[in-house]
N, C-alpha and C positions, 0 to 999 in steps of 0.2 A: 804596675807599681811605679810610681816616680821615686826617682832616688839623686837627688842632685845633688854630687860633691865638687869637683872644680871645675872652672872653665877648661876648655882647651887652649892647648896656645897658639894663638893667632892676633849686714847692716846689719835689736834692742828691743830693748823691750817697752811695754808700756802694760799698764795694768790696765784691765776694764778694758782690754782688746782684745795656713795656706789662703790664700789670696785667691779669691775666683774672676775670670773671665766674665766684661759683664754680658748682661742678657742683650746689650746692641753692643757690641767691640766699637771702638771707634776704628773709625777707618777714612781714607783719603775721600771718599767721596760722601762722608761725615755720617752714617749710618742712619738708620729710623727710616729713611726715605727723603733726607733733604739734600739740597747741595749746598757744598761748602760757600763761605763769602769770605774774606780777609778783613779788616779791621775791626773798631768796634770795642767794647768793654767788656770783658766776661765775669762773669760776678759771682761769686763764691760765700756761701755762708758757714761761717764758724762760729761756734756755739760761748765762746769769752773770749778774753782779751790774750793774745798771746803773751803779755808778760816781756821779760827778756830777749831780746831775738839772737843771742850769743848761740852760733849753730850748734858750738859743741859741749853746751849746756843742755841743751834743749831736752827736756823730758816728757813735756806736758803734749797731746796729740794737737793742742789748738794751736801750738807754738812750731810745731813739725809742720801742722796743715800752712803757716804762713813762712818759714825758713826755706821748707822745702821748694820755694816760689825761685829764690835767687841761687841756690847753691848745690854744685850739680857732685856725681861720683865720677871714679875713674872707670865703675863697670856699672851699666846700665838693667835693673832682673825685671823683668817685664813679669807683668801678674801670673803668667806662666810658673816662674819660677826658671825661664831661659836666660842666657846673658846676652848683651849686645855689647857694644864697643859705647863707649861716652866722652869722656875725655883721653883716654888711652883706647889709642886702634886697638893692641893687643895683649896677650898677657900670658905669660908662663908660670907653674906652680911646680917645688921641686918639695914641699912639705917643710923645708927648712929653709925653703929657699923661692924666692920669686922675682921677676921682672917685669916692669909696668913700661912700653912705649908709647910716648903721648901723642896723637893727634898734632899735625903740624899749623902754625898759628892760633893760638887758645888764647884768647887775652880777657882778662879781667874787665869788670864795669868800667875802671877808670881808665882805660886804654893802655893799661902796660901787660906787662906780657905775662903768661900763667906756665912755667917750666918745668922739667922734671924736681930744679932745686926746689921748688913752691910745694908740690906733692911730699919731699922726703921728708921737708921741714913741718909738713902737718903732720905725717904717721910720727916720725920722734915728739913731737910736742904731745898727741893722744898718748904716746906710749908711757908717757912721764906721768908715774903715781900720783906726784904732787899736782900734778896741771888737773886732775879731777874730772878729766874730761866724762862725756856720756859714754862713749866709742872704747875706752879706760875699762879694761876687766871683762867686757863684752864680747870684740872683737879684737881687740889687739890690747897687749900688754909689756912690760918693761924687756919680754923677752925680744922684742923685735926692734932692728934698727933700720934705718935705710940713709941711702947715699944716691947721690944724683951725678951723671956727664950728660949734657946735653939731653935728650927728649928719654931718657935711657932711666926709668929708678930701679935700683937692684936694692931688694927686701931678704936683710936676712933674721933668722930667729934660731935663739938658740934651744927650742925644742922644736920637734915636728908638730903642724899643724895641718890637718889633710886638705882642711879648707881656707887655707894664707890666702891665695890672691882674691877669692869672694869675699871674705871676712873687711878687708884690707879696702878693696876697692869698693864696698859699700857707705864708705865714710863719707862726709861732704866736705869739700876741700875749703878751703880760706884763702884769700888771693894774701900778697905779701905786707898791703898795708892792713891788714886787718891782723895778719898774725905779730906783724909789728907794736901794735895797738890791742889788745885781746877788750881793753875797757867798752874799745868805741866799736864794740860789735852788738853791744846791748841795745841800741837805739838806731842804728845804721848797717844796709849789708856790704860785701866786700867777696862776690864769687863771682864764676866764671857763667853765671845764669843768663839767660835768653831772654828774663826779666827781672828789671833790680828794682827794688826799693826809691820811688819817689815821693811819696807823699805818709806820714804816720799820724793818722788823728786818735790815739789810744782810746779804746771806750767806744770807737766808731767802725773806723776801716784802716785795713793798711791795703796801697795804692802800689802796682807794679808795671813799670813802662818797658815796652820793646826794646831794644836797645840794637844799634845798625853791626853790622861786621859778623855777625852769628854764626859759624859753618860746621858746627864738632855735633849737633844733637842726635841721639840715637837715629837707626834707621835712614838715614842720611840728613835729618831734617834741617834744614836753616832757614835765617832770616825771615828769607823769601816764600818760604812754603806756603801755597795756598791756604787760605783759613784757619789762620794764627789771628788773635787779637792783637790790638796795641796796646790795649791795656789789661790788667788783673787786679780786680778789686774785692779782697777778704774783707766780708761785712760782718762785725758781730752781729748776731740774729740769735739770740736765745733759743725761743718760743718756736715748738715746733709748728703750732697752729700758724704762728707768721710764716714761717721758712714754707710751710705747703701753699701759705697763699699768694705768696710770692712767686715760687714756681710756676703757680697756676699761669698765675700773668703774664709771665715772660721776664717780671724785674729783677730774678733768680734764672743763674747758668745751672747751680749744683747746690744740693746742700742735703744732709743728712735727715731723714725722718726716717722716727719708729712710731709704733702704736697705732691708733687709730685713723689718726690723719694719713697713711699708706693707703687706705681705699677709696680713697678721694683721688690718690694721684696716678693708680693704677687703671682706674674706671674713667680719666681723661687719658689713657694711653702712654703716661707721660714714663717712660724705662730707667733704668739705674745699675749700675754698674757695682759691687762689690768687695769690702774683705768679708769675710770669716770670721766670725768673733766667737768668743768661746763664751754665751753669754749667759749658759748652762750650769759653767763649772763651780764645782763644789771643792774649798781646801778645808784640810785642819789643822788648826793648833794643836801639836802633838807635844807642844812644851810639859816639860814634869808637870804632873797634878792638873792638867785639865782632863778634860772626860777623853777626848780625844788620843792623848797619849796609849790607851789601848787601842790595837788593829782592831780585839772584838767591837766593842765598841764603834768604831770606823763602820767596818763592814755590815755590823745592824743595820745603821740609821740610814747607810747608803742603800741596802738589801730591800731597805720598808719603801725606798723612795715610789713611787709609779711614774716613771719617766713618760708614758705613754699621757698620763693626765697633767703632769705638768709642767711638758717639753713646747707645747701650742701654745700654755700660757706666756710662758717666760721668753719664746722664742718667735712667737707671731707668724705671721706667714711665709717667711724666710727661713724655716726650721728646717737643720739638719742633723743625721745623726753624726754623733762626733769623727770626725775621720784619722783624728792622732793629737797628741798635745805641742807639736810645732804648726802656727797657725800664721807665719807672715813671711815676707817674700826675706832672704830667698829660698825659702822651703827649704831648707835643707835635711833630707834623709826622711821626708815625708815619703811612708806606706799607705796607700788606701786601696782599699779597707786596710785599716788595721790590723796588726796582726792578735791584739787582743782585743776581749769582749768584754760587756759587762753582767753580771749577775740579774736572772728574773726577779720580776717584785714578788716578794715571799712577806709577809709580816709572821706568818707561824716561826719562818726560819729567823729573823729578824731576832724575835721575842727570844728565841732559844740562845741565839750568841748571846743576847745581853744578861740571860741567864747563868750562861759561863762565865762573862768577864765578871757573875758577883753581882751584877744589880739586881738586886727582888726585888718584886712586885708586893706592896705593901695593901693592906685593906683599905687604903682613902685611891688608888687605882694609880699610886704614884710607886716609879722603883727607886729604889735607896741600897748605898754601900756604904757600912760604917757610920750609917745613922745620916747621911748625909742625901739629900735629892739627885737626882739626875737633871740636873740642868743647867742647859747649854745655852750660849746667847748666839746667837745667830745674827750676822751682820749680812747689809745690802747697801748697794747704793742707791740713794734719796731720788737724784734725779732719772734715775730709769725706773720709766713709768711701770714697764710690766714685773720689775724685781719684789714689788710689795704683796699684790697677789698670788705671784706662783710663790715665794714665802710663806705665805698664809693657807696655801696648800698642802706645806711640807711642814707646818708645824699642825696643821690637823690630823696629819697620818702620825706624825710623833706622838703625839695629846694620846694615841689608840692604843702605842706599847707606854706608856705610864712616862712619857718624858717631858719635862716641865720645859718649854721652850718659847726664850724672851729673843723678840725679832726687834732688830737694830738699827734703822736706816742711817745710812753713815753720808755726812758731805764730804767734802778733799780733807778738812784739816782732821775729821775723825777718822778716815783713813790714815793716813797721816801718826796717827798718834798709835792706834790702835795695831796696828801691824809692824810700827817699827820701832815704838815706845814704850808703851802700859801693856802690852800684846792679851788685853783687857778683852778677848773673841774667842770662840771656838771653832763657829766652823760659817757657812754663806757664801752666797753667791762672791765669789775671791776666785779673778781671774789673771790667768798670765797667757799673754802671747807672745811670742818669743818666734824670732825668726832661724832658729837653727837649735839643734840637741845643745850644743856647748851654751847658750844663754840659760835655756831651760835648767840645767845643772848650777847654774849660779843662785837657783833657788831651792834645787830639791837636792845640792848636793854640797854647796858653797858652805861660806861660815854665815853663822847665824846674826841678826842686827845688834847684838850686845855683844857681838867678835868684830862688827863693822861689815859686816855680809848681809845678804839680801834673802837667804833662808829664814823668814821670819814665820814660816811654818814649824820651825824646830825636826824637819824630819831627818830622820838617823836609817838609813834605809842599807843595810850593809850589801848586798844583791845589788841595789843601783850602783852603789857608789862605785863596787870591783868592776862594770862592766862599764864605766862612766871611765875608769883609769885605765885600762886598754885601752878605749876608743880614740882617747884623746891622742895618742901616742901611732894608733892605727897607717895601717898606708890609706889613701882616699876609696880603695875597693874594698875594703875591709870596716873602715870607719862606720859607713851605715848600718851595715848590719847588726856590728855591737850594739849603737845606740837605739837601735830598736830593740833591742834584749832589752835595755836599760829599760826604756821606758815602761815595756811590758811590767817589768819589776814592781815600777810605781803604782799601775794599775792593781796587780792582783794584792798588793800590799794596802790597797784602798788609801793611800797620801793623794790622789784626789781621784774626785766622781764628775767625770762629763759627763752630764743628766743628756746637753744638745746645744749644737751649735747655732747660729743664724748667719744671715749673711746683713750685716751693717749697709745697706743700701744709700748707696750716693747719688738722687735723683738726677738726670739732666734734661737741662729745659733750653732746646734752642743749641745745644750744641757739645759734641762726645766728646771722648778725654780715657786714657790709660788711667786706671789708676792702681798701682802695686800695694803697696803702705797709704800713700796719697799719692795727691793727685800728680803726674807727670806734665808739666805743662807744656813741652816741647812737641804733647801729643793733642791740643786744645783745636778742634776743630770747630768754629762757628757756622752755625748755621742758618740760610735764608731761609 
């Protein structure tokens, strides 16, 4: 069982996202069988345009996948879910209390210096309600302040938090002209990164140069380290059929493929490294008056699922069975296995709860409550290719207990609207990865989007919520355990159904690379 609560002393969520080790690790003598070379371009495909590159906006995984290029933490979690040292050598955790000491010489892109005052002045800025940052309500909140002497920040909060200095030190720092300037971080970076920001053609590519002086990256890495590029170039590339053809070639380092085009690139040899996605998961609107607001109900349509027929579907040849609902680094209080299970496919037992909650079964093979149908609208996202299929799987086994089910393919903006607006859904492929229990609870335990919260499943789970308020308060040897009661809670309560997970595969072609959340660039090894 891994159980990781804080460092010793010596990061959000994204929707439609534990972190696995890839199938080649990158390693100094660049993995697969090649040897490393130093210079050179490494080229990355991202699927649109990052949008804003303000770090501590950033929501969207396209805008991570390019931010995360210049802007580094003060602790480094390797896809492991271990820590390293990154910009602070070391770090203490007192629950209420924490100390970050930095790396000595850390200077910023433009040559000035990067201090403990640089560090205290980001956490108070994220801490700040009104500042809105991403890091805001996540990871740190108004309850924490800090103060800087020399390389020394001392972190205090005025509640216990078991996991302050992970939490804390997974943020991306700002150098001081950026936090000076918060505008000019939209167009331009401003971190302590191994490569910054030189070139932005929006629509095309953004452009990332080496940069001389380098000494603080994990694992000892600088400058100098063999088989670093000079440069890093995030290409938009949509089209997965391009991104495979490109890899093919060599004109692609990395770039994400699902579906079909995976056995093209498997049957050239060519490996890939992953996260974990939860690309299975099932939630529901449990808001007053949707169908969902009954557990029975819940538990039917979950009961009827056949995970075994539409786990390959939706999941491709990267499928796993779910191994807990915290899925990104830095794992925090991740059990595997699990301590809970899920229910066998029953459609008798199915049909019987939705008997109890009240639906009969009417003579045209439809169930109805109060003269009304049973039907649920079912939402997915559009551009995941295998979401429409195994969809259409899961409203064939409903169509069989009498349930009328309209399948929804949603883009950004009817996500968008639909989850945090019209909350116009029942239930669908609706996923959260969430790097730690305490994020998780910002959805299945927080206030709801019409409170200004992120609970836009409306669940009211009183089990969760009492072991969700211990934990939080917990010492660090105690914390995980609550939180896996907690979570058990959401399972057997059916607020949501991991049908199966996959692993999001990030092809490399020509040369290995860490990648935790994304990709680590300190870790880019090119290869001859």
């Amino acid at each position: 069982m891994k159980r990781s609560t804080v460092a010793p002393a010596a990061a959000g969520v994204v929707l439609l996202a534990l972190t696995l080790a890839s199938c080649a690790a990158p390693s100094e003598n660049g993995g697969g069988g090649g040897s490393v070379v130093s210079g050179g371009t490494f080229v990355k495909a991202i699927s649109d345009d990052p949008g804003d590159l303000d770090p501590m906006k950033t929501v969207s995984p396209d805008t991570f996948d390019v931010v995360t290029i210049a802007y580094e933490s003060l602790i480094y979690v390797t896809p492991d879910g271990d820590y390293e040292p990154w910009l602070a050598e070391s770090w203490t955790d007192e629950g209420t209390s924490a100390t970050f000491t930095l790396k000595d010489g850390i200077t910023c892109a433009d040559g000035s210096p990067f201090t403990g005052q640089t560090v205290a002045d980001n956490l108070n800025y994220n801490a700040d309600p009104a500042n809105a940052t991403f890091s805001y309500g996540t990871v740190i909140t108004e309850a924490v302040s800090a103060t800087a002497e020399g390389n020394v920040v001392t972190v205090t909060s005025t509640v216990n938090d078991p996991f302050l200095s992970v939490n804390l030190g997974s943020i991306m720092m700002v150098c001081d002209a950026g936090l000076a300037d918060i505008a000019s971080l939209s167009d331009t970076t401003d971190g302590t990164g191994l490569f910054q920001l030189s070139e932005a053609r929006p629509g095309d590519a953004y452009v990332f140069t080496k940069r001389d002086g380098y000494t603080w990256g994990p694992y000892g890495v600088t400058g100098e380290t063999e088989g670093l590029p000079d440069t890093i170039e995030a290409r938009i590339v949509s089209d997965q059929s391009t991104v495979t053809n490109l890899l093919l070639s060599g004109e692609l380092n990395t770039g994400v493929v699902t579906g079909p085009d995976q056995d093209r690139l498997q049957a050239a040899g060519i490996e890939y490294t992953g996260v974990r996605n939860p690309v299975g998961q099932i939630l529901f609107n449990e808001r007053e008056g949707r169908p969902f607001s009954d557990p029975l109900v819940r538990e039917a349509l979950s009961t009827a699922i056949n995970r075994d027929e539409v786990g390959p579907v939706i999941a491709g040849a990267t499928g796993l069975p779910s191994s807990g609902l915290v899925m990104k680094t830095p794992l925090l209080c991740v059990q595997d296995p699990p301590s809970w299970s899920l229910p066998d496919t029953d459609l008798d037992r199915a049909a019987e709860l939705l008997d109890q909650a009240g639906w009969t079964l009417g003579s045209d093979g439809i169930r109805e409550k109060d003269g009304k149908p049973l039907d649920v609208k079912f939402i997915y996202d559009a551009p995941t290719a295998s979401h429409a299929p195994a969809a259409e799987l899961v409203k064939e086994t409903w169509d069989k207990l009498g349930v009328v089910t309209e399948l929804s393919a949603n883009d950004a903006a009817a996500w968008s609207d639909q989850l945090y607006t019209s909350f116009d859904w029942d239930t669908g492929w609706v996923q959260i990865a969430p790097g730690s229990p305490v994020v998780l609870d910002l959805f299945f335990g927080g206030a709801t989007p019409d409170q200004g919260g992120l609970n836009f499943m409306f669940v009211d789970n009183p089990e969760y919520n009492a072991l969700a308020t211990q934990a939080k308060t917990a010492s660090p040897d105690a914390a995980c355990g609550l939180w896996q009661q907690a979570e058990q809670k959401l399972i057997e309560r059916f607020d949501t159904f991991p049908v199966v997970d996959n692993i999001l595969p990030n092809y490399m072609s020509g040369a290995t690379f860490e990648q935790p959340n994304f990709l680590n660039p300190t870790s880019i090894r090119m290869q001859g």
